[in-house]
C-alpha positions in Angstrom: 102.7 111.4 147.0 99.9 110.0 148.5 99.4 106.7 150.7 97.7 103.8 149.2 93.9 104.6 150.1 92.3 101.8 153.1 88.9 101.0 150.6 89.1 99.5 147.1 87.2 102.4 146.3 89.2 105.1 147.2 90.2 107.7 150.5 87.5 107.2 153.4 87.2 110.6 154.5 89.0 109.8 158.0 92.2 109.1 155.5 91.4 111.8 153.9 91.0 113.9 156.6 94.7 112.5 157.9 96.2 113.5 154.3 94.8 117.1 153.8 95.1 118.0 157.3 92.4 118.7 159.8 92.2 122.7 158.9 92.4 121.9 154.8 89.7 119.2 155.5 86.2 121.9 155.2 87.5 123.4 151.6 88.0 119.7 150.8 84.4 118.6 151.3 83.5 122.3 150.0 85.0 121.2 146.9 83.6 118.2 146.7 80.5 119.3 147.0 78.2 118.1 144.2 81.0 115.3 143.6 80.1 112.0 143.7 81.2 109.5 146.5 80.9 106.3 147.4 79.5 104.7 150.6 81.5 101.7 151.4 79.4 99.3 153.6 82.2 96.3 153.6 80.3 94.1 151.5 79.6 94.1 147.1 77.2 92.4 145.2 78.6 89.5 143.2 76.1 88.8 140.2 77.5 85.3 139.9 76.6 84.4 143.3 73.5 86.1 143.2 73.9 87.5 146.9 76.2 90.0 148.8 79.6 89.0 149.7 82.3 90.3 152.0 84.4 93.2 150.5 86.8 95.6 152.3 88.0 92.7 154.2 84.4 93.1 155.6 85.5 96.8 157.0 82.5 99.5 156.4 84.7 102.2 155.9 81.4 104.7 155.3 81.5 107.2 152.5 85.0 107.3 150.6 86.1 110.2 148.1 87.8 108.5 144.4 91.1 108.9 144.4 91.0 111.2 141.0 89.0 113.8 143.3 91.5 113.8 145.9 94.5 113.9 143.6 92.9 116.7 141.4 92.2 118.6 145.4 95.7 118.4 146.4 97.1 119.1 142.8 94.9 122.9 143.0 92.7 121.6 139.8 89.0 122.9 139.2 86.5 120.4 140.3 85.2 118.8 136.8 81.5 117.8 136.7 
C-alpha cells in the first residue's frame, strides 16, 4: 500500500523516490520514460477567476508522476502508452 501522494496530482518524484527506494528509483524513471508527468508549480488556473490561484497549499512540488504509473511500476505491469 502506498502513502497518500504530497500533490493533488500525484507522487513528486522525491516521494517517489522515498517509496521505490533510492536503487529501484533509475528503472522507475527508465520506465517512465515517454510517460507523461506533470510539473506542479503550486499554483492552477481557475477559468472563473480568470487568473492563477494558489494550489498545492502554494507548495511547487516540481514534476510529479500519476499515481496510475506508479501503482502499475510497483505492481510489475507493462508501461501502456
Amino acid at each position: 500500500m502506498t502513502p497518500e501522494p504530497e500533490c493533488r496530482g500525484g507522487y513528486p518524484l522525491s516521494q517517489a523516490e522515498e517509496i521505490v527506494g533510492e536503487d529501484r528509483f533509475p528503472a522507475l524513471m527508465d520506465w517512465m520514460r515517454g510517460q507523461t508527468m506533470m510539473l506542479c508549480q503550486g499554483v492552477r488556473y481557475d477559468p472563473d477567476m480568470g487568473r492563477e490561484v494558489e494550489a498545492c497549499g502554494g507548495v511547487a512540488h516540481g514534476p510529479v508522476i500519476y499515481a496510475y504509473d506508479l501503482h502499475r511500476f510497483l505492481a510489475g505491469l507493462p508501461v501502456i502508452d
